[in-house]
N, C-alpha and C positions, 0 to 999 in steps of 0.2 A: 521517645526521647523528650527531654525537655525544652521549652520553647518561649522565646522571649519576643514576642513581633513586635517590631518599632509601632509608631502612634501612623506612621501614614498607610498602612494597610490594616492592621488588627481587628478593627471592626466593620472591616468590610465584607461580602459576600468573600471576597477572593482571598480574604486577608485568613477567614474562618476555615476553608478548604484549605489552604493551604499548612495551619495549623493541625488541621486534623491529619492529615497523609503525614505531618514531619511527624506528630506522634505517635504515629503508629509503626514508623523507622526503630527497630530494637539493634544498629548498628552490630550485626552477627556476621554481615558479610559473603554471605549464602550468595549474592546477586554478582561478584566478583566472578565467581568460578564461570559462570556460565556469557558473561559480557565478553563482545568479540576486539573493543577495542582495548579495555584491560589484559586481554591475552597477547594483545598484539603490540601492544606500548608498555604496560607492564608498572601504571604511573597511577595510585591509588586515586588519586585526581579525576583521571581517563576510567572509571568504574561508576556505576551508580551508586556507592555508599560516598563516595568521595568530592560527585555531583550532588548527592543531597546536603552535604554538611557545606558546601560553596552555595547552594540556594538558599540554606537554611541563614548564614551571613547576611546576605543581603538583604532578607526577608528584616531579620532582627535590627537592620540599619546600616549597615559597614556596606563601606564602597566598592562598588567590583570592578575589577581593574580586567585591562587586556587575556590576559590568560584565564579568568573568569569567563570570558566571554568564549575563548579558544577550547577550554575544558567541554564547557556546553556545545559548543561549534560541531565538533568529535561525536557526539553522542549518535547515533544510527536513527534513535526511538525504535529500535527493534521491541524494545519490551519483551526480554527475552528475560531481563530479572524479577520483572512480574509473574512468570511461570514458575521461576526459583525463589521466589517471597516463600517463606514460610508465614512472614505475619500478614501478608498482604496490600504493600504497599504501593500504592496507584503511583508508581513515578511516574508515568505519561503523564499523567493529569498537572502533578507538581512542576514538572518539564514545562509545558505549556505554561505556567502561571512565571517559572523564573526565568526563561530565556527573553520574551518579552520586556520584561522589567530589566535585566541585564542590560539590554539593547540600548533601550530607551535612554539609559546613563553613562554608555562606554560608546565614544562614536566609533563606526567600522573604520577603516581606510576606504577611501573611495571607489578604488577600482573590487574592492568586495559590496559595495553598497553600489555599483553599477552592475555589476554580475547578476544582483540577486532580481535589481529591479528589472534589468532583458528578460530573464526567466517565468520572471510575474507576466511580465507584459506580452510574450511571446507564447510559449506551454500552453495555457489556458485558452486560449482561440484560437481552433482550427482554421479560420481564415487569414490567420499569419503565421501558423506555424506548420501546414500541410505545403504552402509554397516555399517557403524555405526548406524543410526536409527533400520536398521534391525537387530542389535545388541541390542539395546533397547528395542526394542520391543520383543525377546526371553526372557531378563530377567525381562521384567515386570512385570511379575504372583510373582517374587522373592523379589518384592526392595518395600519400605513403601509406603503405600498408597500416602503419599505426592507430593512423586519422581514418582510414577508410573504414575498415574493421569494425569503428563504434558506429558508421550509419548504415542501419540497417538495409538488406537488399527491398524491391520496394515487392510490394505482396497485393494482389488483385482481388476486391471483395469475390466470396462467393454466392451465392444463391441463395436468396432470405424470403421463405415461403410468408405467404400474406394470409393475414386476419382470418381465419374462418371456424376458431373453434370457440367456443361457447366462455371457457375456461382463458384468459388472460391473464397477462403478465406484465411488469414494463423493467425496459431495461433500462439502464444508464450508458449511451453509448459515451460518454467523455470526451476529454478534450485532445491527449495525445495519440490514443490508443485506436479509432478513427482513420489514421493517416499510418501507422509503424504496424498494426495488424489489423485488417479488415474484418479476418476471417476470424476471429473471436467469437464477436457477439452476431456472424452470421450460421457459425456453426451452432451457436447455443440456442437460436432460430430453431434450426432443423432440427435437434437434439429433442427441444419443447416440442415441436411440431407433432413428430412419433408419437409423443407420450400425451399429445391432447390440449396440448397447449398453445395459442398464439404469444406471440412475443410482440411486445408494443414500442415502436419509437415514440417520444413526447417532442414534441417541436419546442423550440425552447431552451431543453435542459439542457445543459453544458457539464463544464466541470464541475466536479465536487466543493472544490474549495480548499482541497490538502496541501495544495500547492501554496495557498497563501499563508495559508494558516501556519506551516511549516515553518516556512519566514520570515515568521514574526510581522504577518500583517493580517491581525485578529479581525478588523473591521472589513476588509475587504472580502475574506473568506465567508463572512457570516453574507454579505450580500449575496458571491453564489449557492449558499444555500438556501436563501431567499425564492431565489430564482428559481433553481428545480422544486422548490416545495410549490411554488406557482404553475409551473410547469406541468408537474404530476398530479396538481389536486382533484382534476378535473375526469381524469382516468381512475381516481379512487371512489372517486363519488360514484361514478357508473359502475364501479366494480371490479375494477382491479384487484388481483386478490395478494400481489405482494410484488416488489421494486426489485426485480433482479440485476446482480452484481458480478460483473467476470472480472473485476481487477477485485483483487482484493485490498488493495491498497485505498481504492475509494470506498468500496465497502464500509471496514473499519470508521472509517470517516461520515460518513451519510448515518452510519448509525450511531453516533454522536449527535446527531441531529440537535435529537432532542435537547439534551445537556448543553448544548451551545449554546441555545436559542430560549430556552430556559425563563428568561428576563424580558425577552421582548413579546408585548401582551397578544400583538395582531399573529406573532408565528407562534409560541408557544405550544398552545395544543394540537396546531398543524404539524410541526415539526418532532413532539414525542409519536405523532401518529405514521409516520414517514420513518419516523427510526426501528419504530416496530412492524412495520410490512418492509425493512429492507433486508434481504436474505441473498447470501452467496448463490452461486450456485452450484455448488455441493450440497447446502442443505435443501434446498430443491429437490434435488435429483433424490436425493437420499430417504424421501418420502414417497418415490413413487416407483411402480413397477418398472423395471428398464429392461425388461423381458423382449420389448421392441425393437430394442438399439443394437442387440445379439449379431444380424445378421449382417450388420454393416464392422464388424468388429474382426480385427486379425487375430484370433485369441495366443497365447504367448507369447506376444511382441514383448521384449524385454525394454522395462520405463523406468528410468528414476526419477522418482517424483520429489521435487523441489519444493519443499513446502512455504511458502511465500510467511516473514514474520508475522505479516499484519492478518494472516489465517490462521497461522498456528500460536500468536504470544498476541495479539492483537481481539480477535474475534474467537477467542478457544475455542476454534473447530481443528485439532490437531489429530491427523485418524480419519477423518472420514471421507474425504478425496480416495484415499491408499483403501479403503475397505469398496469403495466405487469402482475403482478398480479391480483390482482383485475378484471382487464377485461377477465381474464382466469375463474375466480371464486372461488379464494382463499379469506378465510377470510381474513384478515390483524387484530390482536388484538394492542390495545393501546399499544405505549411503551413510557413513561413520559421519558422527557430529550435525546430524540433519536440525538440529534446534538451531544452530548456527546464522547468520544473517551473509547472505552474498555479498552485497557494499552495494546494494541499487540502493533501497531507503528514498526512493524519490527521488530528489532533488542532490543527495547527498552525492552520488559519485560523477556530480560536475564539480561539488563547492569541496569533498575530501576525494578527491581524486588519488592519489597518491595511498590511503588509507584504504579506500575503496576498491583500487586494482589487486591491493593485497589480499584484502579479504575474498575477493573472485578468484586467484589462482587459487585460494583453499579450499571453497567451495568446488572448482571443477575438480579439484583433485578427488575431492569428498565423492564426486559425482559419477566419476567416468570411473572409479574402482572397482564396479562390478560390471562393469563392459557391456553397458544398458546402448539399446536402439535408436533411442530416443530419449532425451529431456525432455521431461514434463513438468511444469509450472501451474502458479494463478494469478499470477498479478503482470499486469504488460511491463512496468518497471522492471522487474525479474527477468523477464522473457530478453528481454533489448539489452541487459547487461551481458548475461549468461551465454546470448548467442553472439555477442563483437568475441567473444575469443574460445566457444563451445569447439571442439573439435569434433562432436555430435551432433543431429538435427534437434532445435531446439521449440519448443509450442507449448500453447497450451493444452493444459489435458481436456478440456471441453473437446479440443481438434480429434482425439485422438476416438470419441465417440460418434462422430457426427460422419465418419464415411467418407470427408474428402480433408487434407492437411497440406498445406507448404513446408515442404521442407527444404527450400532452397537456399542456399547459403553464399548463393554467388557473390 
């Protein structure tokens, strides 16, 4: 498309990318079919061709008003029209550059700009946000079924075999995911362990930054990835040979690293080095024998696997979890419309609630239609959404390899 950027961005770094992504917009419309909030609002606005031509305004100079901002607001970042580009167009990327700039000119209401800043300040530290959960979760058996239902029951780490194989890894244990499921990155422990691998905690690392970043607070997010690039550099040096990821939600994120950081001289080359040893853990697994993992395995337990956006429209690994499976001897049952996004999106099914509950009764519907054992997921956002109203036991699939899983839903 053609492109006119006003005089206060155009010759800037951000001003030039973002040029480049509007151009490459052949406004065809492809990205409509497959967005979950244009299926469900039905308001060319509410689609990502309708979002690019509202960034692409503000970009060239015109003011953005309230519904500007509530258009963007709506958006998942599933990145689900990225998989449906035919010309390939980075909206994440452009997303990040006009939400931002939106913000900065259209003030929220207050009690949305108090929401977002409890969120920042809370989420991201386990030492305020594991006491409050576990405050939650005491009065849960007390509060309506409604409210109770989203806090999860509380779940007991399990058994995280120690350092002794030659072969290292490190993980990201994060900031929510610590406290709402333990047994994740302890099963992805034992899971490594079998196949020769230690798994390394970094003291230090925390969260990823998705959280900030998401909310339009760029400078704050690049600091936590400041931090785990500090954090881990010291385990790369010795030999670590890649940053493993059980959310995929931070995933995605961490391997932005580099891109983010890009500009700043002291992370720079730390940080494209950090984005390229960060690997799911599927693709892990996916390179090595799991001939080991057999015996601990119920073979035909029927799973429908959840594919998290930010792994399948996010980190195009869409397929290789379900091939993980399967070659293990997991059933996999149908799930119609699985490109589809549940309404977690992070942060999104506190600030689009209403939006967000919608899109989950589609997904369970999508889910439980071939009358699976089991939900199986990769991303903790996912997991915590899908199970406040799963009428099935809900985990991760790492759980479902490693020989011990909670599946309690009390």
């Amino acid at each position: 498309m053609q492109t006119a950027l006003a005089d206060f961005i155009r010759d800037t770094p951000t001003g030039r990318e973002a040029d480049s992504i509007l151009r490459t917009c052949v406004h065809c419309g492809f990205c409509n079919a497959t967005c979950p909030t244009y299926q469900l609002l039905g308001d060319e606005l509410d689609g990502p061709r309708g979002r690019i031509y509202l960034m692409k305004q503000v970009l060239e100079g015109h003011a953005p008003t309230h519904a500007t901002l509530t258009h963007l607001d709506r958006c998942l970042t599933c990145r689900n029209c990225e998989t449906t580009c035919p010309s390939g167009v980075r909206y994440g990327a452009l997303l990040e550059i006009g939400r931002p700039l939106v913000e900065s000119r259209v003030a929220r209401p207050w009690h949305e700009r108090l929401l977002r800043a409890l969120l920042r300040a809370v989420i991201p530290y386990p030492a305020c946000f594991t006491p409050l959960l576990r405050f939650g979760q005491f009065l849960r058996p007390l509060l309506p079924r409604a409210i109770g239902r989203s806090i999860p029951a509380r779940q007991e780490p399990s058994a995280w075999p120690g350092p002794h194989h030659a072969r290292r890894m490190l993980v990201l244990e994060g900031c929510a995911q610590p406290a709402l499921a333990p047994n994740i990155n302890a099963a992805t422990a034992r899971v490594l362990d079998k196949l020769g691998i230690s798994l390394i905690r970094a003291a230090h690392a925390g969260c990823c930054g998705a959280l900030h970043h998401h909310t339009s607070d760029p400078a704050g997010a690049l600091d936590f990835a400041r931090r785990n690039i500090d954090a881990w550099w010291p385990h790369i040096e010795s030999g670590c040979e890649a940053i493993v990821m059980t959310a995929s939600g931070c995933g995605v994120h961490v391997k932005d690293y580099g891109h983010l950081l890009r500009a700043d001289p002291a992370y720079a080359a730390k940080a494209k080095r950090v984005s390229g040893l960060t690997k799911d853990v599927s693709e892990i697994l996916a390179k090595e024998d799991l001939s080991p993992l057999k015996r601990d395995i119920r073979p035909g337990t029927r799973v429908a696997f959840q594919s998290p956006c930010t792994l399948q429209h996010g980190q195009k690994l869409n397929g290789v979890v379900e091939k993980i499976l399967v070659n293990l001897g997991f059933t996999l049952t149908p799930v119609p419309d699985g490109h589809l996004c549940c309404g977690s999106a992070g942060s999104y099914s506190i600030l689009q609630k209403k939006l967000s509950q919608e899109l989950l009764a589609r997904k369970l519907e999508s889910l439980q239609s071939g009358a699976p054992e089991v939900i199986a997921t990769g991303n903790i956002g996912c997991l915590t959404h899908l199970n406040s109203r799963a009428p099935s036991p809900v985990c991760h699939w790492i759980e479902l390899l490693s020989g011990k899983r909670d599946d309690d839903k009390s």
